[in-house]
N, C-alpha and C positions, 0 to 999 in steps of 0.2 A: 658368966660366959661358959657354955658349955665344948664339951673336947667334939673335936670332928670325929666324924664316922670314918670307922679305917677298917678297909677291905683285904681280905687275903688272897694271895693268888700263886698260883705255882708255875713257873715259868720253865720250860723245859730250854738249857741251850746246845745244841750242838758243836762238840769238841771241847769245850769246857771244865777244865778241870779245877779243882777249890784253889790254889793260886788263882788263876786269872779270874778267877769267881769273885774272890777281894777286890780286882781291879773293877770289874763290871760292878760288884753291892756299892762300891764308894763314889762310881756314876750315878749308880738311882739312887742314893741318897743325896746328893747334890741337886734332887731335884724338890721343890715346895710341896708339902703333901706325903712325901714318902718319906716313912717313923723307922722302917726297920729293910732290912735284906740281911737271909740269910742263906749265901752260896753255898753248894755241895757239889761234889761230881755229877757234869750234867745237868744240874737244874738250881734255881734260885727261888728261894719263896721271897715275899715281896710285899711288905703292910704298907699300905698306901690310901691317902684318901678318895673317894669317887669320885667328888664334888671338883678334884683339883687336875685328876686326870684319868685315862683310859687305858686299857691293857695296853692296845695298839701303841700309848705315848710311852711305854714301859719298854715295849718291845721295840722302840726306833731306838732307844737310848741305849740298848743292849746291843743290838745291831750295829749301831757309830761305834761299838768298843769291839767290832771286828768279829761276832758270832751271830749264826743263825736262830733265831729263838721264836716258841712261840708256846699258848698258852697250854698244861697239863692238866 
């Protein structure tokens, strides 16, 4: 069996800072597909599969944790 394809992507969020960055990475990793998030001030990057979801599905999941986001 071979390992899924996992895409990068850099996620800009609005007001965001590395605390509440932890709270948004531990949403998208809750999600099936997504291997890695790693929050900074402002921005998250984000290893994820394609096959399993879409930026826009990244970015709604960012948004329910009460930040404006989109993609960098």
């Amino acid at each position: 069996m071979t390992e899924p394809q996992t895409t990068r992507v850099l996620l800009g969020v609005r007001g965001m800072n590395k605390e509440a960055g932890e709270k948004v990475a531990a949403a998208l990793l809750t999600m099936p597909g997504v291997s890695k998030a790693t929050p900074d001030d402002g921005q998250i990057e984000v290893h994820y599969d394609p096959s399993a979801h879409t930026v826009m599905d990244l970015v709604r999941t960012v948004r329910m944790q009460g930040f404006l986001a989109g993609m960098l």
